[in-house]
C-alpha positions in Angstrom: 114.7 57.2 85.0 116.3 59.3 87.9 113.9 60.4 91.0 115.6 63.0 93.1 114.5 63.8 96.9 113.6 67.0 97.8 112.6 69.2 101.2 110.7 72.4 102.2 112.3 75.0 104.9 109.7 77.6 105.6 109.0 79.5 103.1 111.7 77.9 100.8 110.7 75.0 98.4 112.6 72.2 96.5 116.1 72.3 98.2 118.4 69.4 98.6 118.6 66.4 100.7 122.2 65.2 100.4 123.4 62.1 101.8 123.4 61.4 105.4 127.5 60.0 104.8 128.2 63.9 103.5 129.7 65.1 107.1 132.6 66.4 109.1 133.1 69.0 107.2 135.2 72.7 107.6 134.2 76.0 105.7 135.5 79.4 105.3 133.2 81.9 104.9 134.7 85.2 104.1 132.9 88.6 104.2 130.6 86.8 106.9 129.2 90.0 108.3 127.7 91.0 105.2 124.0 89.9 103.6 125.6 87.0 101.5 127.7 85.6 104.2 125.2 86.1 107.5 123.2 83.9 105.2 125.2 81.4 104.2 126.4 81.0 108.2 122.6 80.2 108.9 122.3 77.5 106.0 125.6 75.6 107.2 124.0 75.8 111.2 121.0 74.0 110.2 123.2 71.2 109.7 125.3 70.8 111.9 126.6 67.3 111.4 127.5 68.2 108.2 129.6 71.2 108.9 131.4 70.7 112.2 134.0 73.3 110.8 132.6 76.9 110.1 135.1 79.3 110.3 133.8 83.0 110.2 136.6 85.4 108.5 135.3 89.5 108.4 136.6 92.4 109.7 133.4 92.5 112.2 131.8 90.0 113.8 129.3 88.0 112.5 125.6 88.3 114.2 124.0 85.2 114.9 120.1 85.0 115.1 120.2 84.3 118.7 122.5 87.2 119.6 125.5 84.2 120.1 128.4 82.2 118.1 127.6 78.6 118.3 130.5 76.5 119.2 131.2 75.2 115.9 132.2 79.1 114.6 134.8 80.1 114.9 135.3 83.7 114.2 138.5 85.3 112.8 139.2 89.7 112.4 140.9 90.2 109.2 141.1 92.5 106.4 141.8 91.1 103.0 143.8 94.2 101.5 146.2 93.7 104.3 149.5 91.5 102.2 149.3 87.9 101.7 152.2 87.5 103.9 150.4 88.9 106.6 146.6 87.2 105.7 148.9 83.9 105.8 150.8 84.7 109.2 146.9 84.9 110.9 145.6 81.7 108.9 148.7 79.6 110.2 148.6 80.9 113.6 144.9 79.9 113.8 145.2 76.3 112.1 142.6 77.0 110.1 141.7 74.0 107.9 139.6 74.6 104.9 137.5 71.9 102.8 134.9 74.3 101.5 135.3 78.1 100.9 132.6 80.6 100.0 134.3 84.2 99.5 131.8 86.7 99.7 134.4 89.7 100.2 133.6 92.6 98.7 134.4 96.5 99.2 131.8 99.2 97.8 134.3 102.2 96.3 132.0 105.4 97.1 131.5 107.1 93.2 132.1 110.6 92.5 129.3 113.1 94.4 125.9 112.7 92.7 127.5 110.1 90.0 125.8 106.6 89.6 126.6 103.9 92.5 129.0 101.3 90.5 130.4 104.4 88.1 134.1 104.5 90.1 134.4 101.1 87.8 138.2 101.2 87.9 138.5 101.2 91.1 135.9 99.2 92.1 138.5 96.5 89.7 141.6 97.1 91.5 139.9 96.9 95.2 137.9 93.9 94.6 140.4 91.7 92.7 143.0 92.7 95.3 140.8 91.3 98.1 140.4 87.9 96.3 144.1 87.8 95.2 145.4 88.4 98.4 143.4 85.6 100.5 144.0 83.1 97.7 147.5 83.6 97.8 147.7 83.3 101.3 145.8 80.0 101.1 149.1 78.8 99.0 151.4 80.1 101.7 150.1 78.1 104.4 149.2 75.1 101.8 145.8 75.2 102.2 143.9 73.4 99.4 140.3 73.2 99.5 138.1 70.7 98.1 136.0 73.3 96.2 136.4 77.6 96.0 132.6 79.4 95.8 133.0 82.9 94.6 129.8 84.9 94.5 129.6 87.4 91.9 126.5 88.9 90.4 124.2 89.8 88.1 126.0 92.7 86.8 128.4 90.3 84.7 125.7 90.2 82.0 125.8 94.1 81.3 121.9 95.0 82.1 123.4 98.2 84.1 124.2 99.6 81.2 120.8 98.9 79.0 119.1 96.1 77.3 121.2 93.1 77.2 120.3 89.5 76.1 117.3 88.0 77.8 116.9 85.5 79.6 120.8 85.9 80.5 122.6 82.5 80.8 125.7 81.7 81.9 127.7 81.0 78.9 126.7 84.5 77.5 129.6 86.7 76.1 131.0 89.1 78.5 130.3 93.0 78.4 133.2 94.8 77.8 131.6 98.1 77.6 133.3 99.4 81.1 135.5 97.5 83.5 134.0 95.0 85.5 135.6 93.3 88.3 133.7 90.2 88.2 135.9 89.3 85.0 139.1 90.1 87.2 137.8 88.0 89.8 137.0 85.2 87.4 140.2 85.6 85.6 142.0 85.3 89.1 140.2 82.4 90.3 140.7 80.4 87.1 144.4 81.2 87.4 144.6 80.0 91.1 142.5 76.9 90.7 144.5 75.8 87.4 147.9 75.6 89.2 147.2 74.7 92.7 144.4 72.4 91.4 141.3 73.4 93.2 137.7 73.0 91.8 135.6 76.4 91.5 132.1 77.8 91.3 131.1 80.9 90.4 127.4 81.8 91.8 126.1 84.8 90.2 122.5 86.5 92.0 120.7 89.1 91.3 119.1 91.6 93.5 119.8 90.2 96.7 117.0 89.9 99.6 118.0 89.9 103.2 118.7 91.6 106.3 121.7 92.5 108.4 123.0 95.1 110.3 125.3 97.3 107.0 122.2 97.6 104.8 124.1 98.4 101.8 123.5 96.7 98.4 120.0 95.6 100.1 117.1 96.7 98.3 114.4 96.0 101.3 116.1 98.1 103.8 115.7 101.4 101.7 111.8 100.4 101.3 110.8 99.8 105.0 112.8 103.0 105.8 110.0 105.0 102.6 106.9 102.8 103.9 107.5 103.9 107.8 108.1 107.6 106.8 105.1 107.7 104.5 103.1 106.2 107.4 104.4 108.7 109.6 104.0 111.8 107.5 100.4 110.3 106.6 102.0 109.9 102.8 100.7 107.4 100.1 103.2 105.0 98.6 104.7 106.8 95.1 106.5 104.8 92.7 109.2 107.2 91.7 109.5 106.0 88.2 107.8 105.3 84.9 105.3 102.6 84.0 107.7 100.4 81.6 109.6 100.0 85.4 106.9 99.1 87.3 105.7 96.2 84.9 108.9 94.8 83.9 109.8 91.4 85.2 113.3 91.6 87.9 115.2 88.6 89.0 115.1 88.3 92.6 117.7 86.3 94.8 116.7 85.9 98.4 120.4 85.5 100.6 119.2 82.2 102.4 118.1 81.1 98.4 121.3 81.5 97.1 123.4 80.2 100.3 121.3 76.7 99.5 121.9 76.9 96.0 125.9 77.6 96.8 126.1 74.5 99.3 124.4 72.2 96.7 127.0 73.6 94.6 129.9 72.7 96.2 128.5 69.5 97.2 127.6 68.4 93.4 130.6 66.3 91.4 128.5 67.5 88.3 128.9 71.2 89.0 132.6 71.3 89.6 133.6 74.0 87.3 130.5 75.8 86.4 129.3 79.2 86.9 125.3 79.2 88.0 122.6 82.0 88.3 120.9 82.3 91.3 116.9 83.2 91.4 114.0 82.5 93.4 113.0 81.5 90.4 110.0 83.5 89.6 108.6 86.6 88.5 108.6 89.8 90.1 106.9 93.0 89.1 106.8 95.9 91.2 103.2 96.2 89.8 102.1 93.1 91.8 104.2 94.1 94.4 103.7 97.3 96.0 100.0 97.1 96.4 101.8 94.2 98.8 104.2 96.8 100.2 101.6 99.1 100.9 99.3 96.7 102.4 102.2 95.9 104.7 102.0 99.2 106.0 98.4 100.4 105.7 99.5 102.6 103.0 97.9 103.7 100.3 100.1 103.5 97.0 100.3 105.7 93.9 100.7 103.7 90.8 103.1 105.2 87.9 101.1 107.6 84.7 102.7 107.3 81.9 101.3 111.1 80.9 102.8 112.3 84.3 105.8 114.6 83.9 108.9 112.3 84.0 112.9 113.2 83.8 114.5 110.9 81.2 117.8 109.5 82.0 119.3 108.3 79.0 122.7 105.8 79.3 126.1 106.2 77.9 126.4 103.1 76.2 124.8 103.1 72.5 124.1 100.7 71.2 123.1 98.7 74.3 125.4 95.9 75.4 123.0 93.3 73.1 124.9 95.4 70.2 121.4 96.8 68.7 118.4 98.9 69.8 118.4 102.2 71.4 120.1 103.3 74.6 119.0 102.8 78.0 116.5 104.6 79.0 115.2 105.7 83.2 112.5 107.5 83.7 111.4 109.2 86.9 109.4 111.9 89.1 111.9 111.4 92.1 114.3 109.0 93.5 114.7 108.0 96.4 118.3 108.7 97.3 117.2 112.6 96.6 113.8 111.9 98.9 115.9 110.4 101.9 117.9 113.5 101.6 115.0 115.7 102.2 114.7 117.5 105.8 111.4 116.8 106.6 112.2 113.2 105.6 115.5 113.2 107.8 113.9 114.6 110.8 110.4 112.2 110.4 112.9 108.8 110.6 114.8 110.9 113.8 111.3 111.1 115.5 110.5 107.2 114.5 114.0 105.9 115.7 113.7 107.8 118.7 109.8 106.5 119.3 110.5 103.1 118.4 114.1 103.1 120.0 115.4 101.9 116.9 119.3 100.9 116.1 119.5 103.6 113.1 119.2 106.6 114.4 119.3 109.1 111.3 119.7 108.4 107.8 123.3 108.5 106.5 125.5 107.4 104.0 122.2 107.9 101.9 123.7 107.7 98.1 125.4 103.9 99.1 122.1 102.8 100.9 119.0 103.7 98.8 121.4 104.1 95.5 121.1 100.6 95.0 117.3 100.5 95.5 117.1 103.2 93.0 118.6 101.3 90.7 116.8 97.9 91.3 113.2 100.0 90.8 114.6 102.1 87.9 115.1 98.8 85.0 112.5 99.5 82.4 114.5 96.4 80.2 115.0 92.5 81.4 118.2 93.6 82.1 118.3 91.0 85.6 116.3 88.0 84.0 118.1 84.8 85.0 117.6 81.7 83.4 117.9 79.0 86.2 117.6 76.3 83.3 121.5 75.0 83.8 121.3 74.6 87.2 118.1 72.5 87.1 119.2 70.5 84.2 122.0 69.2 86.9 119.3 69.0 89.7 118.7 72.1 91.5 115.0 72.8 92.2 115.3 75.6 94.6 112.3 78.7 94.7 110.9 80.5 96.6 108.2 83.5 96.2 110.2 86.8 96.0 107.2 88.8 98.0 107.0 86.3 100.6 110.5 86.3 100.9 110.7 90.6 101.3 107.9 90.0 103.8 110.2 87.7 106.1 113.1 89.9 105.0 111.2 93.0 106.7 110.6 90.9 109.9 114.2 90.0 110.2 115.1 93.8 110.0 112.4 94.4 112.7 114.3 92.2 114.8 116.9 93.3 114.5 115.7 97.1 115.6 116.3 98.7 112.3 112.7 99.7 111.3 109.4 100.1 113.3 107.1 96.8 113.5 104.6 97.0 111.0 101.4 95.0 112.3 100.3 93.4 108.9 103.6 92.0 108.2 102.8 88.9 110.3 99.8 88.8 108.2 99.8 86.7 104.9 97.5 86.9 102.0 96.0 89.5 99.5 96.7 93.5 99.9 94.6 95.0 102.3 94.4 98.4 99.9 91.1 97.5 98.0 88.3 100.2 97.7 85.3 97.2 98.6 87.7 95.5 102.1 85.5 95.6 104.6 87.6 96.0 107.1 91.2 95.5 105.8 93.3 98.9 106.5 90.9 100.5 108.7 91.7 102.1 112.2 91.2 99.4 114.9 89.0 102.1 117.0 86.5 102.3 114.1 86.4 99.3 113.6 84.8 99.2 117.4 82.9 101.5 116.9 81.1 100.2 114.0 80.8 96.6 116.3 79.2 99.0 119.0 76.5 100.6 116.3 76.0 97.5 114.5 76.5 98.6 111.3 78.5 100.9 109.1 77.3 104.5 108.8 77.0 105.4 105.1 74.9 108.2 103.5 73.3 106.9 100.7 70.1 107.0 98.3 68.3 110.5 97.2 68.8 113.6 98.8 65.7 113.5 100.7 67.0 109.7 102.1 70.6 111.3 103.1 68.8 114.2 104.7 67.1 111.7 106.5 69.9 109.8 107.4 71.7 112.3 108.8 69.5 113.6 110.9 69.3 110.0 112.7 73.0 110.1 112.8 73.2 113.4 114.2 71.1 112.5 117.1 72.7 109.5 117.9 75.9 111.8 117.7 74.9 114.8 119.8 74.1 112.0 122.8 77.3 111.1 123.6 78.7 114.7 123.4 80.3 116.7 126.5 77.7 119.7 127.4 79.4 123.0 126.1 81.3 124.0 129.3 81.0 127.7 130.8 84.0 129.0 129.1 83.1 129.7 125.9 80.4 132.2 125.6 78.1 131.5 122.1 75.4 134.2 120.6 73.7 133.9 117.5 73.1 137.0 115.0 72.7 137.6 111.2 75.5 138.8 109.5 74.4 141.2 106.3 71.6 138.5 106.6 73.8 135.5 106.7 72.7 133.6 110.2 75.8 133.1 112.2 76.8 132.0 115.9 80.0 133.8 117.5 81.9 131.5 120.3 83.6 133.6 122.6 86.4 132.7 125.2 85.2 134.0 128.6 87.1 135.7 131.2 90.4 135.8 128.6 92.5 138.8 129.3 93.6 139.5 125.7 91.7 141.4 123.5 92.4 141.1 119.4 91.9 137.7 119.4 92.3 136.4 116.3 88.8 135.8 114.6 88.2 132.2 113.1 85.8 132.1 110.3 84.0 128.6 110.1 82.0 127.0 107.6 80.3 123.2 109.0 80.3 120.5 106.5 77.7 118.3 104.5 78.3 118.5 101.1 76.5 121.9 100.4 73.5 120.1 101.0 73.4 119.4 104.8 74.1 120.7 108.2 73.2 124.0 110.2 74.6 126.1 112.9 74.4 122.9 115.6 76.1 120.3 113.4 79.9 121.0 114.4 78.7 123.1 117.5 80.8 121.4 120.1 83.9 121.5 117.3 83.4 125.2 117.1 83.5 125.7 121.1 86.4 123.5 121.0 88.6 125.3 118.7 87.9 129.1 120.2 88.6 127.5 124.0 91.9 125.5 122.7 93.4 128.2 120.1 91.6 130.6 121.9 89.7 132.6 119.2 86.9 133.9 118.8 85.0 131.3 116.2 82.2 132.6 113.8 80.3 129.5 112.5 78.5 130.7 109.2 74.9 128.9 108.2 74.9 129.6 104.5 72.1 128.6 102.6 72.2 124.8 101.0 71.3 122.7 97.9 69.1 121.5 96.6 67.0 124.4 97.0 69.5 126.7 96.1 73.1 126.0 93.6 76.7 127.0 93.9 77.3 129.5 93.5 75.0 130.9 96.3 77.2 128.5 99.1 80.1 130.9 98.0 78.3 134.3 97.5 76.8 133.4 101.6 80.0 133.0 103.0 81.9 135.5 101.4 79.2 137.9 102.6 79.5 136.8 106.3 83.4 136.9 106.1 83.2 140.3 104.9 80.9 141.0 107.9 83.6 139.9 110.3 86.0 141.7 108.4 84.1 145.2 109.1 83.0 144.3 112.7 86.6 142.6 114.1 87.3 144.9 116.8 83.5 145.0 118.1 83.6 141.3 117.7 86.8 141.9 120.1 89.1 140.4 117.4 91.5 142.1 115.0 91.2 142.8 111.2 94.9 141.7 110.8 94.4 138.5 112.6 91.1 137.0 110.8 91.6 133.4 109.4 88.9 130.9 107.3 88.5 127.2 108.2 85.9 124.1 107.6 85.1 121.0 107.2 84.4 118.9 103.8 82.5 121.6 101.9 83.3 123.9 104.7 86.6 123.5 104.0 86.1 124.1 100.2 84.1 127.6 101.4 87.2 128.7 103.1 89.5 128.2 100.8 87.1 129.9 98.1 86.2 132.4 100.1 90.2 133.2 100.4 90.2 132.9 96.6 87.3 135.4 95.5 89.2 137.9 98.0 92.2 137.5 96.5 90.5 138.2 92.8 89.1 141.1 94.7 92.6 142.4 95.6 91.7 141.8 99.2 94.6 139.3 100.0 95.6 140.4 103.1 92.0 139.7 104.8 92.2 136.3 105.2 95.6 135.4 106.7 95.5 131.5 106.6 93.7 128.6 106.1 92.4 126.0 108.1 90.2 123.0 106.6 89.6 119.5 107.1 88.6 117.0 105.0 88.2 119.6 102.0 86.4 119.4 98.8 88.7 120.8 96.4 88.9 118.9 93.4 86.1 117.3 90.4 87.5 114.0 89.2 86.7 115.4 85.8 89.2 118.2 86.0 91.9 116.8 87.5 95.0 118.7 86.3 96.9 116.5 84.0 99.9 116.6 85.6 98.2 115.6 89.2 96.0 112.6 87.8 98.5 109.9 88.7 98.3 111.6 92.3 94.4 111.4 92.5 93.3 107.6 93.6 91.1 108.0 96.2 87.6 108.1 94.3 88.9 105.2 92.7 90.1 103.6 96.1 87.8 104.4 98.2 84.8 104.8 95.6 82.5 102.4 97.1 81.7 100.6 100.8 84.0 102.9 102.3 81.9 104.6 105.7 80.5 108.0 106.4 80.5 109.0 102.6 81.9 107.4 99.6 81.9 108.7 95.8 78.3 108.3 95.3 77.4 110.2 98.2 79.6 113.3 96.9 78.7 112.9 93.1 74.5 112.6 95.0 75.1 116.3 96.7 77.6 117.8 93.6 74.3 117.6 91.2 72.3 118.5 93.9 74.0 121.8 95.0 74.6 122.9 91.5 78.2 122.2 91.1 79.8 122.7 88.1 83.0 120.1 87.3 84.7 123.0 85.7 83.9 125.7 87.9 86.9 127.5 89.5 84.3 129.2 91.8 83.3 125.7 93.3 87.0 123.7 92.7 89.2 125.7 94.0 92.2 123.5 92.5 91.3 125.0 89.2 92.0 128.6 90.7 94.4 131.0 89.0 95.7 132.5 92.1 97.3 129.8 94.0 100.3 131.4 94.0 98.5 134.5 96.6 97.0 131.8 99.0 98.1 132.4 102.9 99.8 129.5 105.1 97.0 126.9 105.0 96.6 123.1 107.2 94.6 120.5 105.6 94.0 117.1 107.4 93.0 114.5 105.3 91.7 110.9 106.1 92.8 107.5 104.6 89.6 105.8 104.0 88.0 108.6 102.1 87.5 109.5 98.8 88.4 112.9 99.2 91.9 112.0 100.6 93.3 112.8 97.6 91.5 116.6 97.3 93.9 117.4 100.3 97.0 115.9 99.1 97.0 117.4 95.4 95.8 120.8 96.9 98.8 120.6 99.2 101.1 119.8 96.2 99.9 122.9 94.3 100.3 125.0 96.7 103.3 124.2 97.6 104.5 124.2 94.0 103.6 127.9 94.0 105.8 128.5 97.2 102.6 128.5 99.8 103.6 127.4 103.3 101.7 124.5 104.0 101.3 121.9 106.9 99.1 118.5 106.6 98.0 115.5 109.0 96.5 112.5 107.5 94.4 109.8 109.4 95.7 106.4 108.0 92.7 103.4 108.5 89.5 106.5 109.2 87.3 107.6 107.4 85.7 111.0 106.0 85.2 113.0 109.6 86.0 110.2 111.6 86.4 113.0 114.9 82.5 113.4 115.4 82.4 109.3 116.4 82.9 108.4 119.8 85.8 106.5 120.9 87.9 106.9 117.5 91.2 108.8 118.4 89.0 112.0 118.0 91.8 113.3 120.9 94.5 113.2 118.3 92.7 114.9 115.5 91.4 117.8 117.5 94.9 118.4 118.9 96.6 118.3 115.6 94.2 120.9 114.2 94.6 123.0 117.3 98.5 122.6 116.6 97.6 123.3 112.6 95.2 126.4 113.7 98.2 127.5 115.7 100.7 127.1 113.2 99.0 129.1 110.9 98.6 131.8 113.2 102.3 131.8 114.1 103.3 131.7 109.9 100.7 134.6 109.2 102.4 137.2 111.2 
């Protein structure tokens, strides 16, 4: 019986422990600048007795972790498609001595515009094989024999880029002749050198590989921090781009500082002279468990894949597959994220983060290299990257680590490195933070203090009657710690064709035609009154300046949708035939609300537009709207709609009970285009509308899908969402109310300037 010793590092389980008499020694690390050899320059330094020698060959400068080149590195420029002669003349005038050499050289030919990343194959052959040939045949110039020659190749020598392939994928599997591959002209070239000079090899071949340096490139966690800080930033959930065979299929990972280990035990081993090895972190990775993770990371909420969403299929070249039976490969996708990083909006949001964050990467570029490769690794719907580690441990390897921990420390390294914007809950291990029952996970820190400072979470729940109750309590406690309406704003109340309403007034403003704000306060259709979002109402006619006319339509459950409508309709028509006494302007008169206010705007812009009345209402303004019935749902929008789900239950302020409570008791229909006004007909006629949304609230997603169907029928839209707060979050003290009202004031204004 054998017992072998073995050591932790970190995160990183079951490496080597060699001999304490293994020391003294001289590598060559070329392509050292890169995400395999950065890597394998920080394994060597951790021991430093053992490699004395490390000498750094890349046409840039390694960077070490502490900004320096320790004295045992040695760094020397060259560029490997240069001629032997000329490699040699450098490698002689520098002495360099070489027991050890891990080549991780490699040049990425740009493909044809819009063509796959690796499809310029031929080219990618002569490039790659030239770099090799040339520095090995300057290493017999200068006779310089090394003990053992690493080349790194990849995953890609087992075919699964061009459909299903055999599974697990072992070393001694038959190449793929399907398409040129370089790795084969590599291996062919190394072989050839090693016979005649009589140098011992290894070939090391990872799959996706995790790590961070400065050329993100070939590096699938750079392209994912860059998608999680603009969602965040844009106030976007997470979407998975492509279909659900993708997102539960099992991907080999191999972390950079992983591999590096597994390449110096390599080279160390008498038994693994001459063998080729796969390189894992030896477990299983699904990008089912592990974006929940992502978008933990980033207080994000995610949208899974739906497998009756509307997908673009992708089909590969190759058929039959390179396993020689089956169908062809098959991709399917909503969006990629090479064509969303090319997006202006997108562009411009990671200009504003760089320039906030004073980050390194200032804009995007070089997009179709960068998140190309990240496309791909997300896109597998076969085991096409499933290595079998079984040879390696057979002669004693025991390396692993876990793939998400390792993306975690991945994403830390890139932060420190001033490439992406700290995210606060990556220093934070354990479980997601995106579950509907957290009680405080992914909330806003200032609510959090808030609810400290009341003691408990405000929530209406119960009967109608108990939620009236409730809300009244609230509303005092509310109204106390309100500023007293100022002397600006001017506020009368009058019945409109019966309707009660209150007109807010700017004082003293030398305009006249102002434009004319038509409100509608919140409460589900069941609560609230002319005093319920008074001080919000001043605020928005002394900020936009407007005149504001706040609507008190009658409520459930007394009375049932659609009398909510038929009220407010009734008082914007009203306003419509008294602007100019109002001291407003028919062509300047505009809806807006909260919650169910904000669903009465926008179906009070709908009836007029059935009507034939479009041009009365020029935009829209709502927060925190009720637009959509869980139950009717277009199909093409369900995988969009999560937040009932989400934020169903616990969640503060109001969670799906509460709305479901004051749906039944107002009357409304789930079907009913006159109460959902994402089942209207007449998108397509909407005016510019803003719609703020909040992240902690099941009607987050009522906002976003109304947003996506509007814009689908060419609507100009604008949006703000509220990551960590909850359904009206803005009538709390001492939440980042300030940001909220501002943003609507810049939304109310935006509207204004698109409507003319």
């Amino acid at each position: 019986m054998s017992t072998q010793v073995v050591q932790s590092r970190g995160i990183f389980h079951g490496l080597p422990v060699f001999p304490e008499n293994v020391k003294g020694l001289t590598a060559v690390i070329t392509g050292a600048n890169g995400i395999s050899g950065q890597h394998m320059l920080r394994v060597l330094l951790q021991s430093p007795e053992r490699w004395t020698k490390i000498i750094c060959i890349s046409r840039r400068l390694p960077i070490m972790k502490d900004g320096a080149v320790p004295g045992v590195v040695e760094h020397i420029a060259l560029d490997f498609l240069d001629t032997p002669q000329a490699i040699a003349n450098v490698l002689r005038e520098r002495d360099v001595k070489a027991d050890y050499v891990f080549f991780f050289s490699y040049v990425q030919v740009d493909p044809e515009p819009g063509a796959p990343i690796w499809s310029n194959a031929q080219e990618l052959c002569h490039v790659n094989t030239l770099l090799l040939s040339n520095f090995l045949e300057s290493l017999a110039l200068v006779s310089i024999k090394p003990r053992r020659f690493m080349l790194q190749t990849g995953a890609k020598h087992y075919g699964g880029q061009f459909g299903s392939n055999l599974a697990p994928q072992e070393e001694s599997d038959p190449r793929v002749l399907l398409e040129p591959n370089f790795y084969y002209d590599q291996e062919d070239c190394l072989w050839a050198y090693c016979k005649k000079h009589d140098v011992k090899w290894n070939v090391i071949r990872p799959a996706f590989i995790l790590g961070a340096v400065p050329d993100a490139a070939m590096n699938v966690c750079f392209p994912l921090a860059v998608y999680a800080s603009v969602c965040r930033h844009l106030g976007q959930p997470l979407d998975f781009p492509y279909d659900l065979t993708a997102w539960d299929t099992s991907v080999t990972q191999s972390s950079a500082l992983l591999n590096s280990y597994l390449e110096e035990w390599a080279v160390l081993t008498d038994g693994a002279a001459n063998e080729a090895f796969n390189a894992s972190d030896d477990g299983i990775f699904t990008w089912s468990k592990f974006w929940p993770l992502l978008a933990s990371w980033y207080g994000l909420d995610y949208i899974p894949p739906d497998d009756k969403g509307k997908y673009e299929d992708l089909i590969l070249p190759h058929n039959p597959p390179p396993r020689g039976y089956g169908p062809p490969g098959k991709i399917r996708y909503r969006f990629s994220l090479t064509e969303w990083a090319k997006q202006p909006e997108v562009a411009q949001a990671w200009k504003d983060i760089a320039q906030q964050k004073d980050l390194s990467v200032k804009e995007l570029h070089d997009v179709d290299r960068i998140f190309g490769f990240t496309d791909f690794a997300m896109s597998v719907s076969w085991p096409g990257a499933s290595l079998s580690m079984a040879k390696a441990r057979k002669l004693g390897w025991h390396g692993y680590v876990d793939s998400n921990e390792s993306v975690r420390e991945v994403l830390l390294d890139f932060e420190k490195l001033g490439m992406i914007p700290h995210a606060p809950a990556l220093t934070q291990s354990g479980a997601p933070a995106n579950t509907a029952n957290s009680l405080t996970e992914g909330y806003a820190p200032e609510w959090l203090e808030l609810e400290k400072t009341l003691g408990t979470r405000p929530l209406l729940t119960g009967t109608v009657e108990e939620m009236q109750g409730q809300f009244a309590a609230l509303s005092a406690v509310l109204s106390a710690s309100k500023t007293p309406p100022d002397d600006f704003i001017k506020s009368k109340d009058v019945t409109a064709d019966g309707i009660p309403v209150r007109i807010y007034k700017p004082k003293d403003v030398s305009r006249t035609k102002l434009p004319i704000m038509v409100y509608y306060h919140g409460g589900g259709f069941v609560l609230g009154n002319l005093d319920t979002e008074d001080a919000w109402c001043r605020y928005l006619a002394k900020t936009t300046p407007s005149i504001v006319v706040s609507v008190d339509y009658r409520l459930g459950p007394k009375f049932k949708m659609p009398v909510m409508l038929e009220d407010s309709l009734t008082a914007f028509k009203w306003v419509y035939a008294n602007a100019e006494t109002l001291g407003g302007t028919k062509s300047r008169i505009f809806t807006a609300g909260t919650s169910a206010g904000g669903s009465l705007a926008l179906l009070v812009t709908d009836a007029l537009i059935q009507e034939g009345k479009n041009s009365h209402v020029k935009g829209v303004i709502t927060a925190v709207p009720i637009t959509a019935h869980p139950l009717s749902i277009p199909e093409e929008y369900k995988s969009q709609y999560t937040s009932y789900e989400r934020n169903g239950s616990g969640v503060p302020v109001a969670d799906a009970s509460t709305l479901y409570t004051f749906f039944e008791a107002a009357g409304c229909k789930y079907d009913d285009p006159m109460t959902f006004v994402t089942l209207s007909q007449n998108l397509s006629q909407f005016p510019p509308t803003y719609i703020s949304t909040c992240g902690k609230d099941p009607l987050r997603d009522d906002g976003r899908v109304l947003e996506a169907m509007l814009k689908r029928e060419g609507v100009k839209t604008k949006s703000d969402n509220y990551i960590g707060q909850p359904h009206c979050f803005w009538l709390f003290p001492n939440v980042n109310g300030e940001e909220f009202l501002a943003n609507v004031v810049k939304g109310a204004q935006w509207v204004v300037l698109n409507s003319e």
